[in-house]
N, C-alpha and C positions, 0 to 999 in steps of 0.2 A: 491276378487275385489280390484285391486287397485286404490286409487284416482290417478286425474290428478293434476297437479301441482297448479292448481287455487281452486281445490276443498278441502277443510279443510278435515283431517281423523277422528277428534273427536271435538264435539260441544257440549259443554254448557252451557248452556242458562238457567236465572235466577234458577241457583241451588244453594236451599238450602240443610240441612242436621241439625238434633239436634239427640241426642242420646236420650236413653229411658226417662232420666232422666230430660229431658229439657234443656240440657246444649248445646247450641250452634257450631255448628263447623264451617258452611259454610253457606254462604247469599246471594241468588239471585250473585251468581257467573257466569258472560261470560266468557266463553272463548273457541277461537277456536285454536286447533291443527293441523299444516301443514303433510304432511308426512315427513318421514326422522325419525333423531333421534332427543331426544327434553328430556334434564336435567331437572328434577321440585326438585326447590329447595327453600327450607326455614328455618325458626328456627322449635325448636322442639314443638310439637301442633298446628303448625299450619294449620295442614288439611291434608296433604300430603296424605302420607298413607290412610286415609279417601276418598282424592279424588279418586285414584286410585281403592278401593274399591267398589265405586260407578260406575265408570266407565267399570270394570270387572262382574256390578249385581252381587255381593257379599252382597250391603246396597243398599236399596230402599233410595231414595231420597225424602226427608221430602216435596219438593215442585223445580219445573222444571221440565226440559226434557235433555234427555243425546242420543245423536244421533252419529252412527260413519259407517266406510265403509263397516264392514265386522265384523267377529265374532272375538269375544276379545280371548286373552292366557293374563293368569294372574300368573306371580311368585310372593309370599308374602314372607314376610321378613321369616316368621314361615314355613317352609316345612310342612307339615304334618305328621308323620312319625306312624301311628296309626297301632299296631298290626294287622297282619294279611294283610296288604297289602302288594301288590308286587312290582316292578320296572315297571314291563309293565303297572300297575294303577299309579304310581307316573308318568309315562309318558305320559298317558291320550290317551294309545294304549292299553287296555285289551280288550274294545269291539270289536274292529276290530279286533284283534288279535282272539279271541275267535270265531268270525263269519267267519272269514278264517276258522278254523279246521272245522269249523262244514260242510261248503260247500266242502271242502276235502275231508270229511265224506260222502257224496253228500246230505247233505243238502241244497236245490235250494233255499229254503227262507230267507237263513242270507247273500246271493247277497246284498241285501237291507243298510244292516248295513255294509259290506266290503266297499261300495262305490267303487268312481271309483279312488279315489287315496290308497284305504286300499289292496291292493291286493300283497305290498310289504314292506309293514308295520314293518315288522321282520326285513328284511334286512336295512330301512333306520332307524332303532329305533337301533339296533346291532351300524350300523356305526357312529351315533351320540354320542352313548357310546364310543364308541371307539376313538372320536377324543376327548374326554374331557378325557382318560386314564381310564375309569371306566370299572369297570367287565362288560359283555354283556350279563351275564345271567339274562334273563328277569321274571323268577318266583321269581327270589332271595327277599326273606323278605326284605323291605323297613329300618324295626327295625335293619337292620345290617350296615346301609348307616353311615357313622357320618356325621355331621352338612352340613360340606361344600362337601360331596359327595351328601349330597340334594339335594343342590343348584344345583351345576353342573349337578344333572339329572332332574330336574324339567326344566333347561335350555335346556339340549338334549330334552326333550319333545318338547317343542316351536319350536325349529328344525326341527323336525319329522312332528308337525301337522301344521306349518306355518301357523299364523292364521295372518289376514291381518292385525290388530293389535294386539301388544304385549307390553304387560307392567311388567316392576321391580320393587321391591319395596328394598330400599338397598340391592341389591346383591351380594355387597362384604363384608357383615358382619364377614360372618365365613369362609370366605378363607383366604388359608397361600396363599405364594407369587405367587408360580405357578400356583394354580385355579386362582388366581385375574388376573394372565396373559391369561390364557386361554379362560375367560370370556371376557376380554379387547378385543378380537380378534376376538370372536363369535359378540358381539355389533359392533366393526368396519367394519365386512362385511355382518352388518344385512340388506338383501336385502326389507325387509319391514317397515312399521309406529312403531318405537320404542317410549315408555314413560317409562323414569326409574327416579324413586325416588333415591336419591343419597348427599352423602356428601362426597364423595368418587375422592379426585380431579384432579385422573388422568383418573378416567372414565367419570369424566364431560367435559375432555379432545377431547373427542372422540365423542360428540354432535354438533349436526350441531347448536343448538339453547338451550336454556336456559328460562325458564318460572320459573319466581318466585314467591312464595305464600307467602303474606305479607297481615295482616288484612283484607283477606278475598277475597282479589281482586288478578288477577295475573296479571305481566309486564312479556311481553317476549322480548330476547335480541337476537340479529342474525339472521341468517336464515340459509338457505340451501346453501353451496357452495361446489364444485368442488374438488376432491381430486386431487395433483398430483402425478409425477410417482416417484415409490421408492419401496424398493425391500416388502418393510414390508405394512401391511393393518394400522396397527398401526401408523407408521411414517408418514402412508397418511391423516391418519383425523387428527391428532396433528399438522401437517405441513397446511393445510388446512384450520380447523374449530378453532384451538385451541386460536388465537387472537383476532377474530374479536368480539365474543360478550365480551368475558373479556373488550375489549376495550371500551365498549358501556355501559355494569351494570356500574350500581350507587352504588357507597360503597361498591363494594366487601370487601374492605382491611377491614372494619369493620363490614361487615356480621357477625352474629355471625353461620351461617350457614356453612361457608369457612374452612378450616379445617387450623390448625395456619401455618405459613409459604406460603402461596398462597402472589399474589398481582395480583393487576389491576390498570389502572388509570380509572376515570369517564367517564363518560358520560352521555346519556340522551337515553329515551325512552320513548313510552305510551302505555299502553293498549293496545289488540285486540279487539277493540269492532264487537260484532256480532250483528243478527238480530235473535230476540229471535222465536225458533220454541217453536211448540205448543204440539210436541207428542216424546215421548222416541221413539227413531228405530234403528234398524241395519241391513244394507242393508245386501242383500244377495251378 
């Protein structure tokens, strides 16, 4: 499901968050999320990753509700790479994939689990490897990937299962130049609700809008505009999106978030204030 343009893809609404130990992260937090893509950025503890978290039901939320369009795809900074898994489970294609052989087998009851988009599973999981340069064998040990072949398959997953929305959480940690290109590429003709965590400032490049988390509250800068035409998907959002909220944050040049060598001049913004709901959901 996708929203329409006046409908927010991710809301929430007085969200807190403390850790086991009672140490605070997050307090009666608003905030609502446009579709498109959308940089969340801040200094380091300030929730970030946390939110994201929360938002993928990874962490239960100490108090509020977290509401969005559709079913979450979550990349964590940490791949998981745990003995004995394979690429088709780092893709978040072994069910489906397994429920195809068995109706092959003529098993009539794993219909149910193939679904109605798992029926070519192989082929669109094969070709997403394939455009990120990675091997397409799908049983291959996980334990053999390195860091930033993780990434790049954790990210063919989200490909493969399009989930209405998708969130990153620093993505270009452990890429050399060419993944960081390649990933640049997959973000700029992400056709659904992206949320990437990011200090990374030529991928912040590439957002239509900017939300940022400062003591507890976020200011979002931007919005959604128009690419124009140019041979590259790349030169389209940078030509595009890449001025206007820079124009409009306050203090980039002294962010300590900004990575050295950026600038911006000021400007002004306020809050998204919402209307707080009362129950966690995720539409079908």
């Amino acid at each position: 499901m996708s929203p329409s343009p006046s409908t927010p893809a991710v809301v929430c609404s007085g969200l807190s968050f403390d850790w086991p130990d009672g140490t605070p992260v997050l307090r009666g937090l608003d905030v609502a999320f446009d579709s498109g893509r959308t940089g969340i950025v801040g200094t380091n503890g300030s929730g970030k990753s946390t939110l994201l978290r929360l938002i993928a039901g990874r962490l239960a939320p100490t108090a509020g509700a977290i509401s969005t369009v559709g079913s979450v795809g979550y990349l964590p900074q940490d791949v998981a790479l745990g003995a004995g898994r394979t690429v088709a489970e780092l893709l978040g294609v072994a069910d489906q994939r397994a429920a195809l052989h068995a109706v092959e087998a003529g098993d009539a009851a794993a219909v149910a689990t193939v679904g109605d988009d798992g029926w070519d599973v192989e082929e669109r999981a094969v070709a997403a490897l394939a455009r990120f340069g990675l091997p397409t064998a799908l049983d291959r040990p996980v334990g053999t990937l390195s860091g930033g072949e993780a990434v790049l398959t954790g990210l063919a997953g989200l490909l493969v299962r399009r989930p209405p929305v998708a969130l990153l959480d620093e993505p270009t940690n452990n890429l050399d130049r060419r993944a960081r290109g390649l990933l640049y590429d997959a973000v700029a003709t992400s056709p659904g609700v992206l949320l990437v965590v990011s200090h990374d400032r030529e991928l912040l490049e590439l957002v239509d809008s900017v939300a940022e988390l400062r003591d507890g509250s976020v200011r979002l800068f931007g919005g959604r505009s128009r690419p124009t035409r140019s041979s590259s998907p790349r030169s389209r959002r940078r030509r595009s999106g890449s001025s206007g909220w820079r124009r409009r944050i306050c203090g980039v040049s002294s962010a300590s978030w900004w990575r050295p060598g950026s600038s911006s001049t000021g400007g002004s913004a306020t809050p998204t204030p919402i209307t707080p709901t009362s129950a966690v959901r995720r539409s079908s």
